[in-house]
C-alpha angles and dihedrals in degrees: 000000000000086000104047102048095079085062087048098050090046087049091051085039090056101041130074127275109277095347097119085043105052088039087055089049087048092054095044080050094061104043093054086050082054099037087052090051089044088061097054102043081048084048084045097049098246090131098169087054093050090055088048103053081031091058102035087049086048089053086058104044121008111224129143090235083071091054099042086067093043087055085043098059096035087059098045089059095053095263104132106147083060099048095053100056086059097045085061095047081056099048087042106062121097111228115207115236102265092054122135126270094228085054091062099033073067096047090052089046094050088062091042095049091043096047081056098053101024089092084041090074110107108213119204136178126201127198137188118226122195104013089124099203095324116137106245137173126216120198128190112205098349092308124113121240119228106239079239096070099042120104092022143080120284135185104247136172103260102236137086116322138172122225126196149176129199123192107177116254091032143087119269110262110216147188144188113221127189116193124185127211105293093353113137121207141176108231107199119182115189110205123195122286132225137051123327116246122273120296106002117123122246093232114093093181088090101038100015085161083055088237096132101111104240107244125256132210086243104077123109097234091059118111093221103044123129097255090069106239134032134278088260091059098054085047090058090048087053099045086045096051088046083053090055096052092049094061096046090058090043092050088049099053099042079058096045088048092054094056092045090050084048099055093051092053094050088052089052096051094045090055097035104082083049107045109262123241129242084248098053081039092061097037088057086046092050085046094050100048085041089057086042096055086049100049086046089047083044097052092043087059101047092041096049089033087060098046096043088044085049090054092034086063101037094048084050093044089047090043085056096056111028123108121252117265144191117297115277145179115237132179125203115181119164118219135200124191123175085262103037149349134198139125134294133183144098132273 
């Protein structure tokens, strides 16, 4: 502490007058104001709204009155894993000798409340039968169960519950489960022997419903499909032909630019000895802009020719030598536009 007061004097030095300290009343305000609604919707049996002004009371001012509620209700819905663990945050906690009175009658009443639902506390343990070596998952209630847990006993609500496995490929394996208060029962779900069908994969972690369709030789990305080459080579051929294309327009209109650039050049030379017109003026203005716009349209093309043409050959050239993969859906669109054009998609 000795350390640290220095940083808290120069804190108090650099803040307002009274600031930290009426912010601090505000929020004890508040919290009073929460903890007071959370008594009587916990009085009034709204037991989700209690939690909810307990524990936002609770985010503003920490104090075990506001957790009390927050167990209470827990343990009135049923929730009594739960409830336990806050009442033991409660009964843990070490209060400082000036602490209030109300803080360790709660205190006393958490120990009180958890020694009346702790054999409550239902314990289950699920296993799997007949997975042979297949990675599986198992859920209870729509919540997925750790590997550690599974094929031990675990603290559970007594009540209805629904357990379920999923190996990928085959159909979901369930069970309905009723536990009473304190009761302890082995849960064992036996899923289908045998192989999975062809082509699905033996982790469940990715597809644990089995809806993944299996893969077929037929798909266009297989190595050893019919169309010789995968998807990613005719791409390449695609994206190398458009290439092409583009350097031949580009080739065309750098020409093209040159003879216009050369016409205007000859009409200037022919009026200037003379003194050109407005009229010849504006006609070797109009040639050069003309020859501008098709050397830009020219080095557009052999620029994006080339670097089409450059991907074109390395996707080819990757399609060749990959190794076939799963199956996958790939899109490929040109596009033009007055300034360029190209290809755009997914693969």
């Amino acid at each position: 502490m000795r350390r640290f007061a220095p940083v808290a004097l120069a804190l108090s030095l650099l803040l307002p007058a009274g600031a930290a300290q009426a912010q601090s009343d505000q929020d004890k305000a508040a919290a009073r104001s929460l903890w007071s609604q959370a008594t009587e919707s916990l009085s009034a049996g709204r037991f989700d709204e209690a939690i909810d002004l307990a524990s936002r009371a609770e985010a503003l001012m920490h104090a075990p009155t506001h957790l009390i509620i927050v167990a209470r209700a827990q343990a009135k819905l049923g929730r009594l894993v739960l409830a336990k663990e806050t009442y033991l945050k409660i009964i843990r906690e070490e209060l400082a000798p000036t602490a209030a009175g109300a803080f360790r009658n709660a205190q006393q009443e958490a120990r009180d409340e958890l020694a009346a639902i702790e054999p409550r506390i239902a314990s289950m343990k699920v296993s799997v039968q007949g997975a042979g070596g297949r990675k599986f998952q198992v859920k209870i209630d729509e919540q997925q169960v750790p590997d550690a847990l599974i094929g031990v006993f675990r603290p559970i609500d007594p009540g209805q519950h629904r357990v379920t496995a999923y190996l990928t490929g085959m159909k979901p394996v369930e069970e309905a489960v009723t536990l009473g208060d304190g009761e302890k029962k082995e849960v064992s779900l036996t899923v289908p022997e045998g192989p999975l069908p062809s082509g699905v994969p033996s982790s469940s972690t990715d597809d644990p419903e089995g809806t993944r369709q299996p893969a077929t030789s037929s798909s266009p990305q297989d190595g050893g499909s019919k169309g010789g080459g995968s998807a990613l080579t005719w791409i390449g051929l695609g994206v190398g032909g458009l290439g092409l294309a583009g350097l031949g327009v580009g080739i065309a209109f750098t020409v093209i630019g040159g003879g216009t650039q050369g016409e205007a050049d000859d009409l200037f030379a022919a009026c200037s000895v003379a003194g050109c017109t407005s009229s010849q003026q504006g006609e070797i203005t109009q040639r050069d802009a003309d020859a501008a716009s098709q050397k830009t349209i020219g080095v557009i093309g052999l620029v994006g020719g080339g670097a089409l043409l450059a991907g074109g050959v390395a996707m080819t050239v990757l399609g060749l030598t990959r190794k076939p993969s799963a199956p996958q859906q790939g899109w490929v669109v040109p596009y033009v536009t007055p300034r360029e054009f190209g290809l755009q998609g997914a693969f």
